[in-house]
N, C-alpha and C positions, 0 to 999 in steps of 0.2 A: 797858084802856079800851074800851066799846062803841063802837058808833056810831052816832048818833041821827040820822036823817031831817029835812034842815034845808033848807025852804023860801027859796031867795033870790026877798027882795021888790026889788030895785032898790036903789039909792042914798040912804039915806036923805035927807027932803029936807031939812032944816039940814045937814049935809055937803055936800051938793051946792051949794047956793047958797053958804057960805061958801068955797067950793073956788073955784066961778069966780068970784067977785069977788075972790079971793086971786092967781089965774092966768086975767084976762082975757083973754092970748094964747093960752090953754090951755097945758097939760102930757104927755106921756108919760102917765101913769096918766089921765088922763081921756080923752085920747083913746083909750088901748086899751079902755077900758072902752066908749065909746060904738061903736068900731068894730067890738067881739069881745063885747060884753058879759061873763058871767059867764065866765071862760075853764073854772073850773076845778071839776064838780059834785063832793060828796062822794061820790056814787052812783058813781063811777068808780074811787075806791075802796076799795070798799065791803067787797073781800074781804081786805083786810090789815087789817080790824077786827072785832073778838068781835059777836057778835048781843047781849049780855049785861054787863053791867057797868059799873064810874063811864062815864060820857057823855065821851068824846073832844074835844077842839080836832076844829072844822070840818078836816078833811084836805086840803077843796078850797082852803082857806083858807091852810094849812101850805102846800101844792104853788104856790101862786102865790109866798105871802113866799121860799120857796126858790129862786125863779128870781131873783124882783127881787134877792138875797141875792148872787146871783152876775153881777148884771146891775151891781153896784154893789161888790163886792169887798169886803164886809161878814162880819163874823164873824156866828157866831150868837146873842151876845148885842147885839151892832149891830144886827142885823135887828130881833131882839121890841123893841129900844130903839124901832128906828123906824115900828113897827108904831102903838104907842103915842102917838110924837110927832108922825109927819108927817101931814097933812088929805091930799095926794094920794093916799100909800099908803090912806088910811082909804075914799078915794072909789073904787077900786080894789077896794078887800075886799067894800065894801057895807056898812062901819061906820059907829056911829055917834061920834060926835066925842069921845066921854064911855068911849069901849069901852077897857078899862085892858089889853087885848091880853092876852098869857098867857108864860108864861115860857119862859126860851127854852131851855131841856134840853127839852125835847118836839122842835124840828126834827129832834134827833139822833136820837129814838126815831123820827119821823117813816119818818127815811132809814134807818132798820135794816128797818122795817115794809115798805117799799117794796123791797130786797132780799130779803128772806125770803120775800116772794110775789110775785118776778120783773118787778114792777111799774115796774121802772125806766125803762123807754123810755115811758111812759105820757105823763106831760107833755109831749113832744115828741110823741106820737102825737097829744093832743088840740088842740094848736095847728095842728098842721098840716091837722086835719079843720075845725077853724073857718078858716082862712085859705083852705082849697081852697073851701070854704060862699060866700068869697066872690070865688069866680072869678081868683085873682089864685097859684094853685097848682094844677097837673097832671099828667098824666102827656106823655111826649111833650116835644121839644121838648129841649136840651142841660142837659148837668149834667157836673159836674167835680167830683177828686177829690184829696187829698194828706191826707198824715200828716205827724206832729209829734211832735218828743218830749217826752215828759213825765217831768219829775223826777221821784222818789220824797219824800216825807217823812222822809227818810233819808238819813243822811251815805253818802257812796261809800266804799265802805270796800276797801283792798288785803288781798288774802290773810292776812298775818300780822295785821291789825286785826279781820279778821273770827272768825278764831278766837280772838282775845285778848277782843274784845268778847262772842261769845256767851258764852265762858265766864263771863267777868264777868256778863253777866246772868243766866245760869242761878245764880251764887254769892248775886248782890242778892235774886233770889227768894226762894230758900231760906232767905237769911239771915232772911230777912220773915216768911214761915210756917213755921219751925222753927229757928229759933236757939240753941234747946238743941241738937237734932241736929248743926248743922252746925259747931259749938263744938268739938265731938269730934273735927272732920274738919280744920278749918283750921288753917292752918299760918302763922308770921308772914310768909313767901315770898309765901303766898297775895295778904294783903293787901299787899303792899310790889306784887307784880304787877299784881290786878285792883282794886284798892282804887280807882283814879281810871280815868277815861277811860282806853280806848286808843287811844295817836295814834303815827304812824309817829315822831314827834323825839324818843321817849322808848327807842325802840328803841334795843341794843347798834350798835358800828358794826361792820362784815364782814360776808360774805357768811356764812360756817361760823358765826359767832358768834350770828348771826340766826337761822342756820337749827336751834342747838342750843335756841333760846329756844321757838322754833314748835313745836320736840320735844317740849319741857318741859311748853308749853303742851298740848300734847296727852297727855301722858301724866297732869299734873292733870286734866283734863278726864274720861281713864279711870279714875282712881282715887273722882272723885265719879260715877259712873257703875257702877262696881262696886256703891260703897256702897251707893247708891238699890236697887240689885238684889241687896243681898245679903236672906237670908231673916230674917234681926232686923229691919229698915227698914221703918217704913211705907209700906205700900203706894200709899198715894194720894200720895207724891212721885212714883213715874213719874206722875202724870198731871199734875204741874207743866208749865204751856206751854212754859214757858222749860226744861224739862227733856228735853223731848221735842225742843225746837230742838236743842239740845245731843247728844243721839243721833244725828238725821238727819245736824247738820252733821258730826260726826266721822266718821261713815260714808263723807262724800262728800269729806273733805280727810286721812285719815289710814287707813295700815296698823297692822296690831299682830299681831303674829308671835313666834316665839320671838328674831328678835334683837331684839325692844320694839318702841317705835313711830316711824313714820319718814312725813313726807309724802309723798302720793301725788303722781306728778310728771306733766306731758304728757297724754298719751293715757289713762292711766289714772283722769283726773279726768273724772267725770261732764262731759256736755255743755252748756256756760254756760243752755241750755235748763231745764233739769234741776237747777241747783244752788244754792244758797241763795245771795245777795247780800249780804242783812242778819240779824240776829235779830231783828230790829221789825217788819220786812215782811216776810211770808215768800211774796208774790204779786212782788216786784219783782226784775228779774233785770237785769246788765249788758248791754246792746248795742253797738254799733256800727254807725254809717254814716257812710259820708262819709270815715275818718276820724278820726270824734267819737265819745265814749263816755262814756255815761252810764249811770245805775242808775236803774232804774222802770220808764219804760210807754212805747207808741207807742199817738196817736188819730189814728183814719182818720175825714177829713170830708168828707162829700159833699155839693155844693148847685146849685142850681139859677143858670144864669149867661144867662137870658134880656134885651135890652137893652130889652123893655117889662114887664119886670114883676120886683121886688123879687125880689133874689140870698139865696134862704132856703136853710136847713140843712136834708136831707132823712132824712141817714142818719150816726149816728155808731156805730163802732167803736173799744175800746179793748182794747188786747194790752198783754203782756210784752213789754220792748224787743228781743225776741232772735227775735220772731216778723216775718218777710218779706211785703215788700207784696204777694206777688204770691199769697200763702196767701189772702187779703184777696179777689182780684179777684171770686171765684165770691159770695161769701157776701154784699159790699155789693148785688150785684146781687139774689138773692134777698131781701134786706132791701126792697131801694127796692121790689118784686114785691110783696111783701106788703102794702107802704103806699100801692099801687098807684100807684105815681110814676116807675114805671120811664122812662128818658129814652129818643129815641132816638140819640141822639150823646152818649157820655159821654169826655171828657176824664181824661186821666190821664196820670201819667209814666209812663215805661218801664220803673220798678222793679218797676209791676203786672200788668204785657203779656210774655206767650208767647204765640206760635200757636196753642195751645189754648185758650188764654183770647178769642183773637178769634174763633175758631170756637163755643165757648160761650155767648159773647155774642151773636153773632150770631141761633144756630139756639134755643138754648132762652129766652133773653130778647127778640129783636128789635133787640139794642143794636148800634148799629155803635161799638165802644172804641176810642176815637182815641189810638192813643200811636206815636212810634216806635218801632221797631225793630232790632235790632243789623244795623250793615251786613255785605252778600255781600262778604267779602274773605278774603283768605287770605295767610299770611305762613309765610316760614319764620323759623329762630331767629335771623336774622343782620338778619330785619325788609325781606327784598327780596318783592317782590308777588309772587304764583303766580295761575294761573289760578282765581277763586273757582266756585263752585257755578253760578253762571249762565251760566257758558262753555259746561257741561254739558247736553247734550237727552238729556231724562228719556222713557223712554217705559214708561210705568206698567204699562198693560196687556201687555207681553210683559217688564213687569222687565228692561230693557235702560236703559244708558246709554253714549251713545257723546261721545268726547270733542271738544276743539275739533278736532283733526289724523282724526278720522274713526274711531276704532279704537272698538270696544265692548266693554263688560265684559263680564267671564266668570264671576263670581259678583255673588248675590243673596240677603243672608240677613235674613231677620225677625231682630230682638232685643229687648230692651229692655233700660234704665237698671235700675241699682240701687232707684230711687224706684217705676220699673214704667210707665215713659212707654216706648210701644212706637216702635221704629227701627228703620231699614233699614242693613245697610251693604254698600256695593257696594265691589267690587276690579275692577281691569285687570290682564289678564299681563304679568308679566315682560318679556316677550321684546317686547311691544309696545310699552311704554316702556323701554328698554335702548336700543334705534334709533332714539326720535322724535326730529326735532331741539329740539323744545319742549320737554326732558324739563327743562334745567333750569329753567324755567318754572310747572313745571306739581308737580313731585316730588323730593324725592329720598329716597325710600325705599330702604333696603337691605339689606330681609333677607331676602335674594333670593328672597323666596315669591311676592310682589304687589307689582304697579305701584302708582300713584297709587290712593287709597282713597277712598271718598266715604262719609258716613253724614246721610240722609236720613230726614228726620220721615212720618207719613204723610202720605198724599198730598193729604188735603185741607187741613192745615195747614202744609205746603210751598208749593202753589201759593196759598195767603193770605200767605203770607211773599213769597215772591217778590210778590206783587201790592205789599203794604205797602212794601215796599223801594222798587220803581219808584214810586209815591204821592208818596210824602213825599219824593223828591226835587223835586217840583214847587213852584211859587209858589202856587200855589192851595190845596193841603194844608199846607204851613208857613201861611198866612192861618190857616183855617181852625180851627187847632192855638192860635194864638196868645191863645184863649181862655181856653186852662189856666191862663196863668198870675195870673190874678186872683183862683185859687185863696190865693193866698198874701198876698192883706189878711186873708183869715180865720181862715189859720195866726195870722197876728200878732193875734189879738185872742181867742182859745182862752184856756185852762190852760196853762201851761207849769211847774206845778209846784202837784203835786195836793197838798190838805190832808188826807190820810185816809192810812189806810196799807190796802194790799187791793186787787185789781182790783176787785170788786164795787164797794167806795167810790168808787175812782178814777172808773171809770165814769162811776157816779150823777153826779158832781159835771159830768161832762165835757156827759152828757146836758143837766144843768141851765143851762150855759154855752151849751151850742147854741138850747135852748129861749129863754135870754135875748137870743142877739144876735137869733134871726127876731122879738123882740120889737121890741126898739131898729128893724129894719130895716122892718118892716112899717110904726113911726111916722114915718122917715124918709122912706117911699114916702108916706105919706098926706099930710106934708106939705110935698112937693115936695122933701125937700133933697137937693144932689146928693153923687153918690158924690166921695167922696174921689179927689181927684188923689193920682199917684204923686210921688214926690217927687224932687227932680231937684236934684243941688248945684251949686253956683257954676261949680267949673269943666268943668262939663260942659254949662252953659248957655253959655259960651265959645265951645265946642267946636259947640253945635246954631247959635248965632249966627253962628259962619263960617259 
């Protein structure tokens, strides 16, 4: 589909007069309409469509019904429904009353369109340039940050399901695009195994009994995998999707050696980063926080949390669940940079903050990143306090450190971490601590080479550390802190369980959530209403009543 050059004239005007006589108090679509006009030109994007060929659905027109779609939790034959029926939406589009809308398999080429030519932050790009247009979005000023998990489209599947299940799917395929071939190959086991669902209650019981089954399942797995690559087979079955699953997964959950094949166990398994979750998804990976674990995705949102002006989305991020907030810290910031929104106070929890991270902040963006800190303490195994890092006077420039009892170290070496974050780590002699009375306070090292040890970040995100430390013990930094947490009305009003399968999709979808709510929030602000109170239960209203 091309894309033809389409002039918006306004509202038509039988739409428009039938609208506000229908919603004399006004509506959501008419007021963004009057307050944002046209949100959304085809000319924006212009290059996810041919110069040439049948004439395209308005794109600008797709990218709006695709927010309201998720502004309202509508499928996409919901949306063209309501395309069709509703006067607000029609007043919204710039239609006319009579316009029979268009069908709704197009949003889904829409949103392929929009990934294939990186166009996905787009929508939320151009709202936010109309919203700044009207003075009520900036750069400057605070902004806050959290993540969320997000489901997969996709059952969670345990180890022995997920090799039972891709097999199964790599079998359903084949059986689909060559059924003669794979007629030759199966076996009545076959179907007695993968013929239905795999679900853990169908599993043998024992630990050995289970684990002979996994075998089994792996060595079928090898044996249509031989086939496909033997030199009689056609060749365009390796290019089977579900077949190529099926390769990768056995690579990464099974040996095959001369004693057969045997699961690979512990360490030997790829890094939950690294490893297939599902055969349907093959972007969603297991995580863990907290605790909790799930299969799919983590979205980092960022928004703006000023108490004169409407709490907008400014920057979303979506990962693999197994990816860490604090990968995140560098990149939201060069995001908000580019959408020139950068704040100067940004909020965030502590999952997103290292010392370099407050130093990065600081010097290359201007952010001061408000989060705590891990505190100066020090324990040994038995959990009694030792003297922590602060007891210690650092003295940088001659790389000396002298302790609480006066004595000073005798070595000073640069190193660095495995990862390649550079450290310092300092020692005390022996013979210095042997005698202090503070010794067991302070150490108890004993192999007999070195006293008490220290290891120290560099020096400019040391003395930030130490600064943070002493900070955020105060009343005035907890105050000031206590803004993050309103981060989390807007967790609860996100995605939590995407409808696509693929980071790309996921995404998309997550962006289009965010573009919806600075929608909803922008009409809120227009028309006075107030933020939502936290909500507080009975007996705890008890309890603020004493």
């Amino acid at each position: 589909m091309s894309l033809e050059p389409r002039v918006d004239r306004g509202v038509p005007e039988l739409t428009a007069r039938v609208v506000r006589a229908s919603f004399p108090k006004g509506v959501l679509a008419v007021r963004v309409r009057e307050a944002l006009g046209p949100l959304f030109e085809d000319e924006s994007f212009a290059e996810a469509f041919p110069k040439r060929g049948r004439p395209a659905v308005s794109p600008g027109a797709l990218a709006l019904v695709s927010v309201l779609q998720y502004a309202e939790g509508l499928t996409d034959r919901q949306a063209a429904d309501q395309v069709r029926a509703r006067m607000d939406w029609k007043f919204l589009l710039g239609l006319e009353l009579d316009d029979p809308g268009f069908d709704f398999s197009v949003l889904g080429d829409f949103r392929a369109r929009l990934i294939e030519h990186g166009l996905e932050e787009k929508v939320l790009d151009l709202v936010l340039e109309r919203i700044s247009a009207l003075g009520l979005l900036r750069a400057g000023g605070r902004q806050r940050t959290d993540s969320t998990h997000v489901l997969a489209a996709v059952r969670t599947l345990n180890r022995m399901e997920f090799v039972g299940e891709t097999l199964r799917a790599a079998l359903e395929a084949l059986a689909a695009a060559a059924p003669a071939w794979l007629s030759t190959l199966a076996t009545a086991g076959w179907v007695k195994r993968y013929g239905a669902r795999i679900d853990s209650y169908r599993f043998p019981k024992g630990d050995n009994v289970r684990r002979e089954w996994a075998e089994q399942v792996g060595q079928d797995g090898f044996t249509v995998l031989d086939t496909v690559d033997a030199p009689g087979a056609p060749t365009w079955l390796r290019e089977v999707p579900a077949v190529q699953v099926l390769r990768r997964a056995w690579g990464e959950q099974y040996h095959r050696d001369g004693k057969g094949v045997r699961w690979r166990e512990g360490r030997d398994l790829p890094p939950s980063r690294e490893r297939l979750s599902s055969p349907y998804d093959l972007d969603a990976r297991y995580g863990t926080k907290r605790g909790s674990g799930w299969c799919g995705y983590k979205t980092h949102l960022s928004e703006t949390c000023e108490p004169d002006a409407p709490h907008l989305i400014t920057h979303v991020a979506t990962t693999d669940a197994t990816v860490t907030d604090t990968e995140l810290t560098d990149s939201i910031h060069q995001g908000l940079a580019t959408r020139e929104l950068t704040p100067d106070e940004h909020a965030v929890d502590a999952g997103y903050v290292t010392a370099a991270h407050i130093v990065t902040a600081r010097d290359d963006h201007g952010v001061d990143l408000l989060s705590p800190v891990g505190l100066d303490t020090c324990h040994d195994r038995s959990g009694e306090e030792h003297f922590a890092q602060s007891a210690f006077t650092i003295d940088w420039d001659r790389r000396q450190v002298t302790c609480p009892r006066g004595a000073t170290s005798v070595s000073w070496s640069d190193q660095r971490k495995a990862s390649g974050t550079p450290l310092a780590r300092i020692h005390f002699a022996v013979t210095d601590c042997a005698a202090c009375p503070l010794r067991a306070r302070c150490t108890t090292a004993t192999n007999g080479k070195w006293g008490r040890s220290l290891t120290l970040l560099p020096r400019e995100q040391q003395e930030v550390l130490a600064q943070r430390r002493r900070e955020q013990q105060t009343e005035e930094w907890k105050k000031r802190y206590d803004v993050r947490a309103g981060v989390e009305g807007t967790i609860s009003q996100t995605v939590r369980r995407t409808r696509c399968t693929g980071l790309p999709k996921t995404h998309l979808g997550n962006v289009f959530a965010a573009t919806a709510i600075n929608i909803i929030r922008l009409d809120a602000w227009l028309t006075g209403t107030p933020l939502g109170q936290t909500r507080t239960s009975h007996l705890a209203r008890l309890e603020l009543a004493a």
